[in-house]
LOPA-783485 format. One record per residue (C-alpha): residue number from 1; residue in one letter; x, y, z. Coordinates in steps of 0.05 Angstrom, whole numbers, plus 5000, padded with zeros to 4 digits. Example, Ala and Ser with C-alpha at 12.3 -4.5 7.8 and 13.67 -1.06 7.14 Angstrom:
   resi   resn     c1     c2     c3
      1      A   5246   4910   5156
      2      S   5273   4979   5143
END
This chain:
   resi   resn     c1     c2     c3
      1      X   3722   5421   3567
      2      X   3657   5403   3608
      3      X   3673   5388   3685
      4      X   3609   5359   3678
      5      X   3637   5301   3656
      6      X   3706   5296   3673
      7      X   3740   5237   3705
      8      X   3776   5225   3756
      9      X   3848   5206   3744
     10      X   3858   5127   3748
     11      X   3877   5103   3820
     12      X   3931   5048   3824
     13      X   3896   4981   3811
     14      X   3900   4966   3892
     15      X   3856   5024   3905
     16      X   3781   5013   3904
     17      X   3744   5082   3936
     18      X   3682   5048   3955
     19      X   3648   5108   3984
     20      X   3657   5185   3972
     21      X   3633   5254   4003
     22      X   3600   5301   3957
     23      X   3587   5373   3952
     24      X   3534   5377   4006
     25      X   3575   5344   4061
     26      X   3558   5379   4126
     27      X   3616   5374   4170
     28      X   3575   5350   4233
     29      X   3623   5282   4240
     30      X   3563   5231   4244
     31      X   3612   5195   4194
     32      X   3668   5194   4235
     33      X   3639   5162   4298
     34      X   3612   5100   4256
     35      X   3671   5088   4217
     36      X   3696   5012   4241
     37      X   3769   5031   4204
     38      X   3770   5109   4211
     39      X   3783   5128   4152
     40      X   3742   5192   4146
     41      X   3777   5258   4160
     42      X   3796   5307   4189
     43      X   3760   5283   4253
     44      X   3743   5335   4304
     45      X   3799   5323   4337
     46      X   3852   5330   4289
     47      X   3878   5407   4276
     48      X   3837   5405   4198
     49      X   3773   5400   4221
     50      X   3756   5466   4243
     51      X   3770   5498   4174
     52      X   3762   5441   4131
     53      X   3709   5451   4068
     54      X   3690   5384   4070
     55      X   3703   5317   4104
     56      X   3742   5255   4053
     57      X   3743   5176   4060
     58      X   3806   5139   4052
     59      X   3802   5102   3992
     60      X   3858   5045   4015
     61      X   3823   5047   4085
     62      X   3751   5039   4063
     63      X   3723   4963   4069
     64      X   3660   4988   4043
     65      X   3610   4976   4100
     66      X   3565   5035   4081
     67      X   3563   5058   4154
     68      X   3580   5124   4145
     69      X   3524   5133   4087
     70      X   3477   5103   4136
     71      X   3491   5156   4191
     72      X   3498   5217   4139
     73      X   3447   5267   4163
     74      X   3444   5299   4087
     75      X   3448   5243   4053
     76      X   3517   5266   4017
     77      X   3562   5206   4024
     78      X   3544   5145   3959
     79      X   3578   5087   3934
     80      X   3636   5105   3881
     81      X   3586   5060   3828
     82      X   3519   5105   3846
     83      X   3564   5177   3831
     84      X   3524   5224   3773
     85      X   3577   5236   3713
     86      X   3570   5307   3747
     87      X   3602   5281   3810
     88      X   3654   5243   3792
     89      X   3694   5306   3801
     90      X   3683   5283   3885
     91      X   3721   5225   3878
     92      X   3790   5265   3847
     93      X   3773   5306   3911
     94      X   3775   5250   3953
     95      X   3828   5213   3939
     96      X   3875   5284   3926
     97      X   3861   5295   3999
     98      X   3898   5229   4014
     99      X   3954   5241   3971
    100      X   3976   5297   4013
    101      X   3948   5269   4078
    102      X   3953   5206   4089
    103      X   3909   5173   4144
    104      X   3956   5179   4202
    105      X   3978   5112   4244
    106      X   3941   5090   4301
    107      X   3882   5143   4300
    108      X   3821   5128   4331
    109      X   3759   5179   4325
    110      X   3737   5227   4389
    111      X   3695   5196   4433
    112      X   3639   5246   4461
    113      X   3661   5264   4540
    114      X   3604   5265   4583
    115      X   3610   5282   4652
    116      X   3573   5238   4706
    117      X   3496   5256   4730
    118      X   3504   5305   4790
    119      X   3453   5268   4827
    120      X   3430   5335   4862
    121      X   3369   5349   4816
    122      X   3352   5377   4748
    123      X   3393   5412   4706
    124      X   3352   5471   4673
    125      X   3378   5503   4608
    126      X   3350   5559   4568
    127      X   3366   5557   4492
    128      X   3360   5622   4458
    129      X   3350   5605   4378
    130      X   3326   5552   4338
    131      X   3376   5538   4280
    132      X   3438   5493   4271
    133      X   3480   5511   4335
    134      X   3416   5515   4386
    135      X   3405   5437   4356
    136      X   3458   5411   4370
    137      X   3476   5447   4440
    138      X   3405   5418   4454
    139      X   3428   5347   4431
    140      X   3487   5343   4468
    141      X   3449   5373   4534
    142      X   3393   5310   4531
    143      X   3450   5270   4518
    144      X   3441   5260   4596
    145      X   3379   5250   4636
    146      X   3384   5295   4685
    147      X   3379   5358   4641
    148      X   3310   5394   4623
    149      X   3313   5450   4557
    150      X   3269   5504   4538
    151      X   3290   5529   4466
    152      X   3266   5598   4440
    153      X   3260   5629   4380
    154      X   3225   5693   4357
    155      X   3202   5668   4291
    156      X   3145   5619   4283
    157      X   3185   5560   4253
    158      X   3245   5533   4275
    159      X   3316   5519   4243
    160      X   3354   5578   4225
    161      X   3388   5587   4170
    162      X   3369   5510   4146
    163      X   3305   5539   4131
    164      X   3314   5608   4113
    165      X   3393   5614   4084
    166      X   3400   5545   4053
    167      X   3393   5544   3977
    168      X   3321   5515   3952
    169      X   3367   5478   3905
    170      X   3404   5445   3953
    171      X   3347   5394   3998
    172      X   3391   5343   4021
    173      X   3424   5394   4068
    174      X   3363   5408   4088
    175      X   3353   5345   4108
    176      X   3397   5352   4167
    177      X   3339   5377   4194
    178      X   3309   5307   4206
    179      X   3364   5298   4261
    180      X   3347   5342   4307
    181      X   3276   5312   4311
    182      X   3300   5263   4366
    183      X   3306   5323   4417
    184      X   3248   5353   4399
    185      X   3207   5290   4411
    186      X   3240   5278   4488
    187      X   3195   5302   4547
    188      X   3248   5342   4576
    189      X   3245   5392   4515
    190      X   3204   5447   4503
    191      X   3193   5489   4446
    192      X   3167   5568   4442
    193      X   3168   5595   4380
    194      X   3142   5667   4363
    195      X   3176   5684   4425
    196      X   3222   5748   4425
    197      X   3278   5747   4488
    198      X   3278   5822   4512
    199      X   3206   5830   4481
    200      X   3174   5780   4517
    201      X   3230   5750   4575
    202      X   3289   5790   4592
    203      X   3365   5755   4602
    204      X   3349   5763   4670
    205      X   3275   5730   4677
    206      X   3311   5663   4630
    207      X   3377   5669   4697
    208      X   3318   5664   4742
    209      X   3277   5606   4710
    210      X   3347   5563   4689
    211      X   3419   5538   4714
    212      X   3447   5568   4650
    213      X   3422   5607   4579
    214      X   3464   5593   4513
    215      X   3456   5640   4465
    216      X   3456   5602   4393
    217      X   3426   5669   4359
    218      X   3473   5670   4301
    219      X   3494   5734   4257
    220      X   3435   5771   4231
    221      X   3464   5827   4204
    222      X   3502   5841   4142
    223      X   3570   5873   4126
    224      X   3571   5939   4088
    225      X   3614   5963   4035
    226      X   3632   6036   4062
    227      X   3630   6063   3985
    228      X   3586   6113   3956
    229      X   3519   6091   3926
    230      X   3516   6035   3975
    231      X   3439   6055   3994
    232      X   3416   6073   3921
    233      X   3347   6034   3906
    234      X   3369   5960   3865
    235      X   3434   5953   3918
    236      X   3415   5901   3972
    237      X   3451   5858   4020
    238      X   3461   5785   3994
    239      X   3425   5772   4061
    240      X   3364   5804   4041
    241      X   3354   5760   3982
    242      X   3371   5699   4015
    243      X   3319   5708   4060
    244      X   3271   5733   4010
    245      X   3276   5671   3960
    246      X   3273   5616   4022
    247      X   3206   5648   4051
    248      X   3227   5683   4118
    249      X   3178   5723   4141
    250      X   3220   5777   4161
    251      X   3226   5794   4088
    252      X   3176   5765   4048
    253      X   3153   5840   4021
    254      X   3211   5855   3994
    255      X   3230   5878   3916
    256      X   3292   5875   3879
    257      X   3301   5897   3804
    258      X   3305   5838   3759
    259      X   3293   5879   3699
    260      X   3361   5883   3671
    261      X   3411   5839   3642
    262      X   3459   5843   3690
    263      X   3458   5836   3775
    264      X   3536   5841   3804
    265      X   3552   5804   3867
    266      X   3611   5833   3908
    267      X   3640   5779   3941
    268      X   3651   5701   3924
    269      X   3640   5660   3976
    270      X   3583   5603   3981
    271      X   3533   5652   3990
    272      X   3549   5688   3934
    273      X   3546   5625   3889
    274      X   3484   5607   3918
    275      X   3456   5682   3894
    276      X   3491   5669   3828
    277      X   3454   5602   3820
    278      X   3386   5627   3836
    279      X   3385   5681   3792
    280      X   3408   5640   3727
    281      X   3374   5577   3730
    282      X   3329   5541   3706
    283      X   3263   5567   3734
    284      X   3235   5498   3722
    285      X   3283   5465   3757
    286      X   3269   5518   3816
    287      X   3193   5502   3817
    288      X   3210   5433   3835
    289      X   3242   5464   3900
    290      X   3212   5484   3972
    291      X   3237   5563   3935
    292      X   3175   5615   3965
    293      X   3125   5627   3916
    294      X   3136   5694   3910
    295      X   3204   5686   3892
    296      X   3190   5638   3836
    297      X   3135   5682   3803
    298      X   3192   5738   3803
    299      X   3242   5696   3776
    300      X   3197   5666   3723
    301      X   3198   5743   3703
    302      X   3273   5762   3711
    303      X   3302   5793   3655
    304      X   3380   5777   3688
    305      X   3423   5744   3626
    306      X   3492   5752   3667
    307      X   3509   5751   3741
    308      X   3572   5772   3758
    309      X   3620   5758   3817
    310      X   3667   5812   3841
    311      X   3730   5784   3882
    312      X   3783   5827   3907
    313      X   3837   5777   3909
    314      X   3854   5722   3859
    315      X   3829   5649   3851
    316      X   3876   5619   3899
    317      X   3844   5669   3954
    318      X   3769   5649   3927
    319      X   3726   5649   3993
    320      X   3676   5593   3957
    321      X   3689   5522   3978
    322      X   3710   5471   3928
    323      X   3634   5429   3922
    324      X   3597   5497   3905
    325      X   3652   5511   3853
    326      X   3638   5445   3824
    327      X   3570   5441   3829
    328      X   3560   5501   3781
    329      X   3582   5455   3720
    330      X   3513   5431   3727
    331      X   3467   5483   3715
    332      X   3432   5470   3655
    333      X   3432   5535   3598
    334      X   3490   5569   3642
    335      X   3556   5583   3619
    336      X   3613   5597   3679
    337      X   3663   5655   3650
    338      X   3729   5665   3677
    339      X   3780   5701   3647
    340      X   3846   5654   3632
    341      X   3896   5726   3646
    342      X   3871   5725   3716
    343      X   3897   5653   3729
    344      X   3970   5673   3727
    345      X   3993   5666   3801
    346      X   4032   5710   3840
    347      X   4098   5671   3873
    348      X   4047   5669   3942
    349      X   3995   5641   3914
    350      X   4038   5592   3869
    351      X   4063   5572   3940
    352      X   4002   5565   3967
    353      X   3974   5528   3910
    354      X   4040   5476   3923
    355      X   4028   5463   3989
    356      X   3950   5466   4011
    357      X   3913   5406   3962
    358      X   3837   5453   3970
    359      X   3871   5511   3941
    360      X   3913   5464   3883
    361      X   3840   5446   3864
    362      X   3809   5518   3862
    363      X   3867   5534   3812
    364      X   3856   5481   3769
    365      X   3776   5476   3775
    366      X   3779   5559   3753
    367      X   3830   5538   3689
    368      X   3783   5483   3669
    369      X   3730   5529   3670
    370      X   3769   5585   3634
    371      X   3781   5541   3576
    372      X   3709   5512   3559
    373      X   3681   5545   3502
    374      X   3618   5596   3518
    375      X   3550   5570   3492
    376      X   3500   5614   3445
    377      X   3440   5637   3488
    378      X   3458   5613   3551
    379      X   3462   5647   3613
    380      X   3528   5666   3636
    381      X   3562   5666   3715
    382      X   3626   5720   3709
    383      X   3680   5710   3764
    384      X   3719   5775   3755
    385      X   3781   5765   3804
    386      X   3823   5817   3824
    387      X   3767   5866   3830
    388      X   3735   5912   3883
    389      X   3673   5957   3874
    390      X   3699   6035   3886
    391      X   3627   6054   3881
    392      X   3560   6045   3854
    393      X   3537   6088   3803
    394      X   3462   6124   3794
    395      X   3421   6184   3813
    396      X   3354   6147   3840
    397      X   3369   6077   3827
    398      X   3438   6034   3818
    399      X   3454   6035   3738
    400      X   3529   6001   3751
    401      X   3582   5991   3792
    402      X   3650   6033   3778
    403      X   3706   5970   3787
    404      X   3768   5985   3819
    405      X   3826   5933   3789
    406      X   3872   5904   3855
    407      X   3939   5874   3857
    408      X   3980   5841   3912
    409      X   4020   5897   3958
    410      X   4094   5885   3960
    411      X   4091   5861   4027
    412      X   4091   5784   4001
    413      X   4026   5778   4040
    414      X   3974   5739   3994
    415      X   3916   5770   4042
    416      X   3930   5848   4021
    417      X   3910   5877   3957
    418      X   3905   5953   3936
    419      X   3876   5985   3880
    420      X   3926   6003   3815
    421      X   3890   6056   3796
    422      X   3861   6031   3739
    423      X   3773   6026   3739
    424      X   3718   6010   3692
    425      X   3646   6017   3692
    426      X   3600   5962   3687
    427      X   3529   5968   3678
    428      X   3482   5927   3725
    429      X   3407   5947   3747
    430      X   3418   5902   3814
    431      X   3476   5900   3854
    432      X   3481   5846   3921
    433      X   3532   5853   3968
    434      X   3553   5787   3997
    435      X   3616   5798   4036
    436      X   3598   5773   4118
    437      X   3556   5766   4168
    438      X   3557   5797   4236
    439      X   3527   5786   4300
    440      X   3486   5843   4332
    441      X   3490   5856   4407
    442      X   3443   5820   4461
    443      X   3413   5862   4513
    444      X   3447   5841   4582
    445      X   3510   5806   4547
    446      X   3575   5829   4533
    447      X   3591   5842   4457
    448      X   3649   5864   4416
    449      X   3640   5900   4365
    450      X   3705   5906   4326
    451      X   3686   5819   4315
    452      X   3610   5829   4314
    453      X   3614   5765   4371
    454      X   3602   5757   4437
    455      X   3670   5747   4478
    456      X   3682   5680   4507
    457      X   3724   5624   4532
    458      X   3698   5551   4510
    459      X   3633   5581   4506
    460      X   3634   5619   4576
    461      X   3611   5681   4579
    462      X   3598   5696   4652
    463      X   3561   5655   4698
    464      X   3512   5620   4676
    465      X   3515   5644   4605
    466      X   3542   5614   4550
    467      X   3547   5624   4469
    468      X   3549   5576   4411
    469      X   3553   5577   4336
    470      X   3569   5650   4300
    471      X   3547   5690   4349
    472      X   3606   5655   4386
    473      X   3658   5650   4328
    474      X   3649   5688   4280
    475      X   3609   5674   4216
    476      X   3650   5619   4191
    477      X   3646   5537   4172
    478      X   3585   5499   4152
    479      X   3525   5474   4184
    480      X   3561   5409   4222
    481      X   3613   5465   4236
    482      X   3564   5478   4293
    483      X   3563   5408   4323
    484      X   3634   5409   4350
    485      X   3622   5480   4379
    486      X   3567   5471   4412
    487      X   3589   5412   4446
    488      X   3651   5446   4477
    489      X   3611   5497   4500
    490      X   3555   5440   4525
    491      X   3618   5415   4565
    492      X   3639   5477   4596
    493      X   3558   5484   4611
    494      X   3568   5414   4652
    495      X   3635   5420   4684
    496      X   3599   5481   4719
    497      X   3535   5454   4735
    498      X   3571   5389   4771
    499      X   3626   5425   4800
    500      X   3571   5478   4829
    501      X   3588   5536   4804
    502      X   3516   5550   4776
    503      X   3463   5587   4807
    504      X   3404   5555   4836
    505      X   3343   5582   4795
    506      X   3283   5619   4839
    507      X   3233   5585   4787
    508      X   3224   5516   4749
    509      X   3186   5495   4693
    510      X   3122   5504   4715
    511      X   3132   5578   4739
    512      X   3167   5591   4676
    513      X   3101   5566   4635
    514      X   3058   5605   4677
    515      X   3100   5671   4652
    516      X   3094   5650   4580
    517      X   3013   5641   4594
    518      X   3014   5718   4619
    519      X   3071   5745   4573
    520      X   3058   5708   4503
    521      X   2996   5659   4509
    522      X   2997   5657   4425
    523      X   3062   5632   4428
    524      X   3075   5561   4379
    525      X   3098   5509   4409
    526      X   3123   5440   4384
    527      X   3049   5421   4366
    528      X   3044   5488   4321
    529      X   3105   5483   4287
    530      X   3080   5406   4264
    531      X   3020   5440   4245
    532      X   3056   5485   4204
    533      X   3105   5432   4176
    534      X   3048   5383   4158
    535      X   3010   5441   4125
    536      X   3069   5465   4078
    537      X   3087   5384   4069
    538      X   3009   5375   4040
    539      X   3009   5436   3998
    540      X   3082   5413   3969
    541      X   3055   5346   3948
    542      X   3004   5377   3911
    543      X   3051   5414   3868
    544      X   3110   5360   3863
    545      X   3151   5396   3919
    546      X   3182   5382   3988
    547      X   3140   5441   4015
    548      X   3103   5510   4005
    549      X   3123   5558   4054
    550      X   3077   5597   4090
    551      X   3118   5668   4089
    552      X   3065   5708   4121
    553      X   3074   5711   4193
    554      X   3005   5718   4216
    555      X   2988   5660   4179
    556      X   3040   5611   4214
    557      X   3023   5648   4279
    558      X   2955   5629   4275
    559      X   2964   5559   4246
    560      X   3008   5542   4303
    561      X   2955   5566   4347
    562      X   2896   5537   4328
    563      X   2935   5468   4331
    564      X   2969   5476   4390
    565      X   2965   5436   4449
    566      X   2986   5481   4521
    567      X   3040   5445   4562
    568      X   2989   5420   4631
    569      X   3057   5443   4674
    570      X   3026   5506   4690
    571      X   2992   5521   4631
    572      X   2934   5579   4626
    573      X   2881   5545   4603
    574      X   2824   5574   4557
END
């Protein structure tokens, strides 16, 4: 059976879906506010939204308008009539979600609260990163007039984990990108790139310059495995290699062993498939990407045959969303493996599989896939359920991983597995471990470390601080995930700036500029980073591509400077 090419089941001849949501939906809502019939959900104010994989349109409800394709920010919402055989599967997913939930009477979508201008002067905000959550905080701050932002990031390009997690493979979530332009273009932002708080401001130099700092830094670091073997050579953090194939700078030096047949993820969540993908397909395909150069020539290289993904609990409990799951059908030359005797489910997960429509679909995606028949010479994608790593085996570098089998404790708890006892060996040269992110601590701001977040209440930390995105949450949703979190904490930022409960800052813009000028003159601003953007753009063209990434730091440092332009608020002139 080839889910490439499976259709959906016929609707009743009343139904005509006239738009659907695809695999690279980003949960930011645009849809939703646009709708004239709301019909898209769960909207961000319905209970769903928070932990809902993607977003559906009603197919009775839709009068096919085409605003909500219109306002898509990634481009993932198309006419049922324009769907790819491949996506057809979007359309089942769709309309199942409206089977089980249907559009509820009388709903109308959340209107954005804004409080009044205080009328008592400007409000000055320090961002502290550059990627999904620091956007859209920013968005919602120049939502009102009255409100000046300085955004900071310590690398030399801007947008987080769109730029350096995001699969190459994936550009039209990428694209996302594109609205965030609009606050980047306003007078009352202001961008400083290559610009490291606590290297070059302290959390108490931003209190002194702003009203307020929000700290939209994310969750750099990785989880670890606690087994032995964990630091041979060839075992890596899933993060690592993220960053390595999308060009960050951070880590554009780094190795990993593609000379074997076989890499093993533990984990299988999005980021995990995402590895999975990148190492088994088509390198051609790839080269058509923005993927850094020095990724591709590696790849082009790889000896990997067989990737395979270690889950600890069974394919009702899969962390991967639905759309990724899907989207692997496609790869060209790449066989998905799953072994049928792991799709018996427990009575929980039976349950579970009865009642919640996403997890009904994982089931049945993960027997479809069991059953289709395995392809000579093609690559291969294992998803090995019920299985935890118990350690990685080697002297001087990883040679396997030594696979504990789990099963469901008797508590009748889905969440807890244990190990039976009963292990196997299985040989890999590379070994990626892909289970979490977690934030690391911010000097001057309280941090927990049992959650690896800052603690907070709507995005209050203390005064005049606030968090948004992971380092507020926890590592968890996608990127529009971000939008509705940072505007809560955006309107706790406001209800304390007009009620006066924020401190008057000492300095303003110009004195903070004049700091910069002393602290980190060869800092890029918003002119450097669209000298950097245009310069990646023009060597992409060249080569068929959306981009070529500059990895090497110095490089983008100095590109940004020689095409910079110095703010005249106090700038240091040359």
């Amino acid at each position: 059976m080839n889910l490439a090419v499976v259709p959906p089941p016929p609707f009743p001849e009343d139904i005509v879906m006239a738009y659907v949501i695809t695999q690279t939906c980003c949960n930011d809502a645009s849809c939703v506010a646009v709708c004239p019939v709301n019909c898209i959900h769960p909207s961000p104010d319905e209970p769903g939204f928070a932990t809902a994989e993607m977003l559906h349109i009603d197919p009775v409800v839709c009068i096919d308008c085409g605003a909500c394709a219109d306002a898509c920010p990634v481009e993932a919402i198309l006419p049922s009539d324009k769907l790819e055989p491949s996506q057809a599967r979007f359309a089942e997913i769709n309309a199942d979600y409206y089977r089980d939930n249907p559009s509820p009477e009388g709903w109308l979508p959340l209107a954005p609260s804004q409080a009044p201008p205080r009328g008592q002067g400007t409000l000055r905000v320090a961002v502290v990163g550059a990627g999904p959550a620091a956007c859209y905080a920013t968005q919602s701050l120049l939502e009102r007039s009255d409100v000046e932002v300085e955004m900071f990031d310590r690398l030399p390009t801007p947008f987080g984990l769109v730029r350096a997690g995001v699969a190459p493979d994936h550009p039209g979530t990428k694209s996302v990108t594109d609205s965030f332009e609009w606050s980047f273009r306003r007078d009352a932002f202001a961008l400083h790139l290559d610009t490291e708080i606590g290297r070059d401001l302290t959390h108490d130099e931003l209190l002194e310059h702003h009203h307020a700092v929000v700290y939209a830094v994310g969750a750099s670091a990785d989880r670890r495995l606690g087994i032995a073997g964990e630091d041979l050579p060839g075992s890596h953090a899933a993060t690592e290699f993220v960053a390595w194939y999308n060009g960050h700078p951070d880590y554009a030096d780094r190795t990993f062993d593609l000379s074997g047949e076989r890499a093993v993820i533990v984990g299988n969540g999005n980021v995990a498939l995402d590895v999975a993908r990148i190492l088994t397909m088509d390198v051609g395909e790839l080269a058509r990407t923005d993927i850094a150069d020095h990724a591709l020539k590696a790849l082009r290289n790889s000896n990997i045959r067989e990737v395979v993904l270690l889950g600890r609990r069974g394919p009702a409990q899969a962390a991967y969303s639905n759309p990724e799951f899907v989207a692997l059908a496609d790869l060209h030359g790449v066989d998905v493996v799953i072994d049928a005797a792991d799709l018996d489910l427990d009575p929980v997960s039976a349950r579970a599989a009865d009642e919640d429509p996403v997890v009904a679909s994982k089931v049945r995606l993960a027997r479809e896939y069991a059953q289709r028949p395995l392809r000579p010479g093609n690559r291969r994608i294992v998803f090995r359920f019920f299985a935890a790593p118990h350690e990685l085996l080697g002297d001087d570098h990883v040679t396997g991983v030594r696979v504990a089998r789990t099963a469901f404790a008797d508590t009748g708890d889905a969440a807890v597995v244990r190990p039976t006892g009963d292990f196997d060996d299985l040989p890999a040269t590379l070994v990626l471990r892909s289970i979490g992110y977690r934030g690391v601590p911010i000097p001057g701001v309280p941090f927990d470390e049992a959650r690896g977040v800052v603690p907070n209440s709507e995005g209050r930390v203390g005064p005049g601080v606030y968090v948004a995105g992971w380092i507020k949450r926890g590592p968890s949703g996608v990127i529009g995930t971000n939008k509705s979190c940072a505007r809560e904490t955006v309107t706790s930022l406001l209800a304390d700036f007009d009620s006066g409960a924020l401190r008057e800052p000492r300095g303003d813009r110009r004195a903070l500029h004049k700091l910069l000028g002393r602290r980190r003159p060869e800092r890029v601003d918003l002119d450097g980073w669209r000298a950097i953007d245009a310069a990646e753009r023009k060597a992409g063209v060249a080569q068929g591509r959306p981009r070529v990434k500059i990895t090497d730091r110095e490089v983008l440092v100095e590109l940004g400077r020689r095409r910079r332009r110095l703010p005249l608020i106090g700038a240091v002139r040359r």
